[in-house]
C-alpha positions as CSV (number, residue, x, y, z in Angstrom):
1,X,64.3,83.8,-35.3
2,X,64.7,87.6,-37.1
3,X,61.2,88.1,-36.7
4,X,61.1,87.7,-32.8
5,X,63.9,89.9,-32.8
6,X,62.1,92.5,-35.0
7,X,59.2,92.2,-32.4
8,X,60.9,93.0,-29.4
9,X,62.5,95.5,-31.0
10,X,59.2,97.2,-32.0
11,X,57.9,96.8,-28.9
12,X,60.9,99.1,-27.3
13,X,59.9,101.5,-30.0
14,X,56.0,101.5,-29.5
15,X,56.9,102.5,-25.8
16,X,58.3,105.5,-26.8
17,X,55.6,105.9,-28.9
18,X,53.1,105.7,-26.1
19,X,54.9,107.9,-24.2
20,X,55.6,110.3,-26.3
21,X,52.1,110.7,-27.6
22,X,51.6,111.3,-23.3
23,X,53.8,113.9,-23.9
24,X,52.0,115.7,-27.0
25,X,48.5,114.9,-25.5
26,X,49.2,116.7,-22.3
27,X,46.7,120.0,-22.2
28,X,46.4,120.0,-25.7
29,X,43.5,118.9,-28.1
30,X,43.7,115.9,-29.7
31,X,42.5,115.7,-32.9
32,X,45.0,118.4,-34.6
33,X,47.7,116.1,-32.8
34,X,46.9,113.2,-33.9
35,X,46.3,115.0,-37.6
36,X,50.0,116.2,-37.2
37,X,50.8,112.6,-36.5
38,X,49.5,110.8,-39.6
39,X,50.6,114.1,-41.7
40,X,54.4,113.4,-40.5
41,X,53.8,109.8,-41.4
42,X,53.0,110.6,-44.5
43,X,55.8,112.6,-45.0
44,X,58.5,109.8,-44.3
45,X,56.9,107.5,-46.6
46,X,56.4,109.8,-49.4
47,X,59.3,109.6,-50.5
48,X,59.7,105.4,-50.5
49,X,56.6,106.1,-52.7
50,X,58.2,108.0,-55.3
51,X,61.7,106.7,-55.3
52,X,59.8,103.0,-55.9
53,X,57.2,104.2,-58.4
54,X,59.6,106.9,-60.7
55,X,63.3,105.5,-60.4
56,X,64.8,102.1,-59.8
57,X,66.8,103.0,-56.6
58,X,65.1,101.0,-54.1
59,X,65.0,97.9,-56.1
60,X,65.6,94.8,-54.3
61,X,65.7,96.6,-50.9
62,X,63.4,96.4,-47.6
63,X,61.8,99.8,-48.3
64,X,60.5,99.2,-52.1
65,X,56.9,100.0,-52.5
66,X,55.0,97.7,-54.8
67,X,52.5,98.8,-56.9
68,X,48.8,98.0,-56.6
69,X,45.5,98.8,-57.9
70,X,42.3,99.3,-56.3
71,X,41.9,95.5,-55.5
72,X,44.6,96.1,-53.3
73,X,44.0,100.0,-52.3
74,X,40.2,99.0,-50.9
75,X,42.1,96.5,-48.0
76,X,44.3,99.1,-47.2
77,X,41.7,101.9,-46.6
78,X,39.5,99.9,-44.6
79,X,42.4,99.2,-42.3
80,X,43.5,103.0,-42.7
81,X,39.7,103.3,-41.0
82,X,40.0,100.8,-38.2
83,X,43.6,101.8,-37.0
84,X,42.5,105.7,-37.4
85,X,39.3,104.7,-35.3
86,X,41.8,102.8,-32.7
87,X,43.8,105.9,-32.1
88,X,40.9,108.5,-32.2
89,X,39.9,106.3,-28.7
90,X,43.0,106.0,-27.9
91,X,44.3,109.3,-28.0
92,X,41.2,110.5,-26.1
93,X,41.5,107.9,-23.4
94,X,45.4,108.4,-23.2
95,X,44.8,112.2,-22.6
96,X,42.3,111.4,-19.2
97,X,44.2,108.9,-17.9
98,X,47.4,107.8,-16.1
99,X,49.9,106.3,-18.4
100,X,50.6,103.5,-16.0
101,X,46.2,102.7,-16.4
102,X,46.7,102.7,-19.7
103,X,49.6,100.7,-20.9
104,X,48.2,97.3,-18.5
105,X,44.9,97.6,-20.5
106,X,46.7,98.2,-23.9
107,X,48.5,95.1,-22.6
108,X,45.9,93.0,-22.8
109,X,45.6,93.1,-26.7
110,X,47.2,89.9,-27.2
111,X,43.8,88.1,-25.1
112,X,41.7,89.0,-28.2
113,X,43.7,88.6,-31.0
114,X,43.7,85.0,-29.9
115,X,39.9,85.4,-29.4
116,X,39.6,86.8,-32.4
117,X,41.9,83.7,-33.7
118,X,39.6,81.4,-32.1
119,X,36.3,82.9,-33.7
120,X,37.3,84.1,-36.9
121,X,40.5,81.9,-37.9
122,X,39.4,78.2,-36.0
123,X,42.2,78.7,-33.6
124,X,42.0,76.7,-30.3
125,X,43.2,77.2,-27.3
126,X,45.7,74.7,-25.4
127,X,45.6,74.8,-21.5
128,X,48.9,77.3,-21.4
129,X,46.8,80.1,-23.2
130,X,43.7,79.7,-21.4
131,X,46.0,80.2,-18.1
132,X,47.8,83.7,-19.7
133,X,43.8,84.4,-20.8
134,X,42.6,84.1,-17.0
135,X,45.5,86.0,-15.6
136,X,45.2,88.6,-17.9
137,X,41.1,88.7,-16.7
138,X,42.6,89.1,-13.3
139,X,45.2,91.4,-13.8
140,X,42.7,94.0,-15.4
141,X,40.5,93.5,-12.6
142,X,43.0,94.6,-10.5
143,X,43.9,97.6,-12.5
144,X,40.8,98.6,-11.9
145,X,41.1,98.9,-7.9
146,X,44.3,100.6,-8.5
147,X,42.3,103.0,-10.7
148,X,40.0,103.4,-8.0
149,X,42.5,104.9,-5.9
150,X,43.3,107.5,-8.4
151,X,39.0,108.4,-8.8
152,X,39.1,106.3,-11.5
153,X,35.6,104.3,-12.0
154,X,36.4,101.3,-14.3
155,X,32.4,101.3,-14.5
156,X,31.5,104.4,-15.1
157,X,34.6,106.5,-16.7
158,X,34.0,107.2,-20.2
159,X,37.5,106.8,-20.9
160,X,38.5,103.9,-19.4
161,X,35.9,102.2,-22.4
162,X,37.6,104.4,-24.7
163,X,41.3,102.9,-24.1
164,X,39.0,99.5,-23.9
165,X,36.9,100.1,-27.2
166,X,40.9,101.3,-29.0
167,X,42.7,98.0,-27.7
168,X,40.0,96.0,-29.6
169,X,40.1,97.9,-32.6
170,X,43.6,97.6,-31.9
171,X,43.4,94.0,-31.7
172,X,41.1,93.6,-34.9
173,X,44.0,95.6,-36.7
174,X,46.5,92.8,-35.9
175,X,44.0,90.1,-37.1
176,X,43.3,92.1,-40.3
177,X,47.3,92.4,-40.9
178,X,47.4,88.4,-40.9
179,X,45.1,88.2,-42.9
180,X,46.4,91.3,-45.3
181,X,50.0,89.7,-45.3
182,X,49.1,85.8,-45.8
183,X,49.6,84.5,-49.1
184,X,46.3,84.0,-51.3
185,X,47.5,80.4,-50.7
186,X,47.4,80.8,-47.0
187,X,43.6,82.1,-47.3
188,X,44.9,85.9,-47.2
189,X,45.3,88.7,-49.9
190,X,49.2,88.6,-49.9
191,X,49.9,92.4,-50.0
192,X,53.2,94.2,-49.5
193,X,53.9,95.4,-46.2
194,X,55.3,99.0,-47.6
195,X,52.7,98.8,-49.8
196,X,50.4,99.0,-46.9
197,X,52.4,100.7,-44.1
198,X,53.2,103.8,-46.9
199,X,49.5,104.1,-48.2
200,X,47.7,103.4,-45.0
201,X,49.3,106.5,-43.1
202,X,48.3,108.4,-46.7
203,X,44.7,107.6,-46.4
204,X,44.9,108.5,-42.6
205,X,46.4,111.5,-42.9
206,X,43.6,112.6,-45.7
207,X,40.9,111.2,-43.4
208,X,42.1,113.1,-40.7
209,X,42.3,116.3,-42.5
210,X,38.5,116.4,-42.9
211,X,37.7,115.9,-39.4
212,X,40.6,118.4,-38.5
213,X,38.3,121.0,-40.8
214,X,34.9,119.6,-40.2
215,X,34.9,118.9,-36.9
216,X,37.6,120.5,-35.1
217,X,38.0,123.7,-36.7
218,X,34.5,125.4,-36.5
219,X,34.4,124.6,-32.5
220,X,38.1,125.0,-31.5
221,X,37.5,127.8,-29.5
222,X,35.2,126.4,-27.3
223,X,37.3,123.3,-26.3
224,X,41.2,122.8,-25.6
225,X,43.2,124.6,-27.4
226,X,46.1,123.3,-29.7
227,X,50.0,124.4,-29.0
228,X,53.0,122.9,-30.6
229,X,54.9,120.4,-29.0
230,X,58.2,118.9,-30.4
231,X,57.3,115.4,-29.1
232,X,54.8,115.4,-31.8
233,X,57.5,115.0,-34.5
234,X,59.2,111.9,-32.0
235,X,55.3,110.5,-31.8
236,X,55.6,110.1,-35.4
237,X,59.0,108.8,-35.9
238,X,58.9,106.1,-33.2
239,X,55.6,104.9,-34.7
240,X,56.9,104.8,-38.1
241,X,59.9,102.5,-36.7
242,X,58.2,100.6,-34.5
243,X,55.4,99.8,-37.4
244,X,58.3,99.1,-40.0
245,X,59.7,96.1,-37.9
246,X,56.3,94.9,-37.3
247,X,55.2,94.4,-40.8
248,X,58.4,93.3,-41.5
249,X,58.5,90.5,-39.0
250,X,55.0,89.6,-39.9
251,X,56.2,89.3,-43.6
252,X,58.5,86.6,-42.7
253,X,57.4,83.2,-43.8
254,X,57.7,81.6,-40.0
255,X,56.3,84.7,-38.6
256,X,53.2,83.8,-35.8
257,X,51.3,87.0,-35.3
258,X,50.1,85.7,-31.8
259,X,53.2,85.7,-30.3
260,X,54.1,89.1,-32.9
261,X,51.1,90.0,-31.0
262,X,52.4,89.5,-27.3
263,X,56.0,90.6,-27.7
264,X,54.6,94.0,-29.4
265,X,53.1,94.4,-25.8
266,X,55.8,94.3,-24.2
267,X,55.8,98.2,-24.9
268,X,53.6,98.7,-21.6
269,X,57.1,98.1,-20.3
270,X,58.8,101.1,-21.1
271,X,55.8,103.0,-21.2
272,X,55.2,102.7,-17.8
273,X,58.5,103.0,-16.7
274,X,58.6,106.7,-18.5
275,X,54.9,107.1,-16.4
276,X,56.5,106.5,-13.1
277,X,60.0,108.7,-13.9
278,X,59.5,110.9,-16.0
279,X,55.3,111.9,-15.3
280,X,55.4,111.0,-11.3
281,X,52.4,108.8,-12.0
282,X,50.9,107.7,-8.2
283,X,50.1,104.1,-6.8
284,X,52.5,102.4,-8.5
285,X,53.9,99.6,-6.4
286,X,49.8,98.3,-6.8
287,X,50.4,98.9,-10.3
288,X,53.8,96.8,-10.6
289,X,51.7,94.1,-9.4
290,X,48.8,94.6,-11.8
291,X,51.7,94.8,-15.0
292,X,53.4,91.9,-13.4
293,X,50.3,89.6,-13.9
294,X,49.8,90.8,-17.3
295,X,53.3,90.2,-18.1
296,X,53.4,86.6,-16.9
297,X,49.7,85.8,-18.6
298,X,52.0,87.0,-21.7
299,X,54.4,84.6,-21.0
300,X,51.7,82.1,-20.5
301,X,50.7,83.0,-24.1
302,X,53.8,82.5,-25.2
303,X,54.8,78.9,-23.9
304,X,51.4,78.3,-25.5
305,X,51.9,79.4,-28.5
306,X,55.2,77.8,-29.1
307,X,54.1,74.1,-28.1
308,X,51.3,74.2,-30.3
């Protein structure tokens, strides 16, 4: 199956992603990062646009850009504003908190797609996902004792609902995307997937340039200040990548974006092994339990999945 491959190997990618973005977001304000993020975005697929609207070089090949009017363009901005919305949490949360908090609860983003599945598609459940459901249930429950060890209230810090509030936008992004990249026969809109990866990051970037001037600007010297990092450039590139394989797995005619879903977070992998070597994150043999739950409710999901 290419598209499980192209999952996992996404997943690898969006854990350097993750950590990376650590890396940018440490003492350092977030929104002109995450600006800098979307405008490097841009910039890759920029030129996919123009090579697939003004010459014939891309023709036939994975990176052509179809063309679309504004019955297309209208899907892909209000994704542009749920995935920008996920990340402006995101990149708050990620900034407050360990990476090793963060990655379990980002982890659990497979539990509500399949919720959302269940209320918005007419999925249902067999007994092997309600099990990786439950355990995932516990598994944040426990995160949030080993959070406690680090002064981190589950209940009352504002940023653990931030990382909470981004996986569920997160996880209404991957519902949208089904429904984006299903065929009109299939009950979905049938778009490209460079078509929308390209001109999403576009719209981002443009959205993200007003709050950059509105918001940020006029009050950046009364909050953190911004500094240049070169791990904003690799934030960028290993989202681009990791993004690319996504849609393109999801394009696939067999492609289930549940399990897509699932092997995507696999990520918190990699992310939190960068959190214990390379940020000396603390608590972490409570943690290894926590992200071992998580991973086995994923496998859980998985079996499920695949007998349906």
């Amino acid at each position: 199956m290419v598209w499980l491959l192209m999952a996992f190997c996404s997943a690898a990618l969006l854990g350097c992603y993750d950590s990376f973005k650590k890396e940018a977001l440490r003492d350092n304000a977030v929104i002109p990062v995450l600006f800098f993020n979307t405008l490097f975005c841009s910039l890759i697929f920029l030129p996919f646009i123009y090579l697939s609207y003004h010459t014939g070089v891309l023709d036939h090949s994975s990176f052509l850009v179809a063309k679309g009017g504004w019955e297309c363009h209208r899907y892909i901005i209000l994704k542009s504003v749920i995935v920008l919305s996920s990340w402006i949490f995101g990149y708050f949360g990620m900034k407050h908190l360990p990476l090793t908090i963060v990655g379990p609860i980002n982890a659990t983003r497979p539990v509500m797609v399949l919720i959302g599945a269940l209320l918005f598609f007419g999925e249902r459940l067999n007994p092997w996902q309600w099990i990786g459901v439950v355990l995932a249930v516990i598994s944040f429950f426990m995160l949030s004792r080993s959070g406690k060890k680090e002064g981190i209230d589950f209940k009352h810090d504002k940023w653990i609902y931030f990382i909470v509030l981004a996986a569920m936008l997160g996880a209404l992004s991957g519902l949208y995307d089904k429904y984006l990249m299903a065929s009109p026969a299939d009950g979905g809109v049938g778009l490209d997937r460079m078509m929308v990866q390209s001109w999403y990051n576009i719209y981002q970037c443009g959205m993200m340039l007003a709050v950059l001037v509105l918001v940020w600007w006029p009050t950046r010297k009364h909050t953190t200040a911004f500094h240049w990092h070169w791990s904003i450039i690799f934030v960028s590139i290993f989202l681009s990548a990791a993004d690319f394989l996504y849609f393109y797995a999801l394009s696939l005619p067999d492609a289930m974006v549940s399990i897509v879903s699932m092997v995507r977070r696999g990520s918190v992998v990699v992310s939190f092994l960068f959190g214990a070597v390379f940020f000396h994150e603390k608590n972490l043999k409570s943690k290894i339990v926590d992200l071992a739950l998580v991973l086995l409710g994923m496998v859980f999901l998985y079996i499920g999945s695949c007998a349906k």
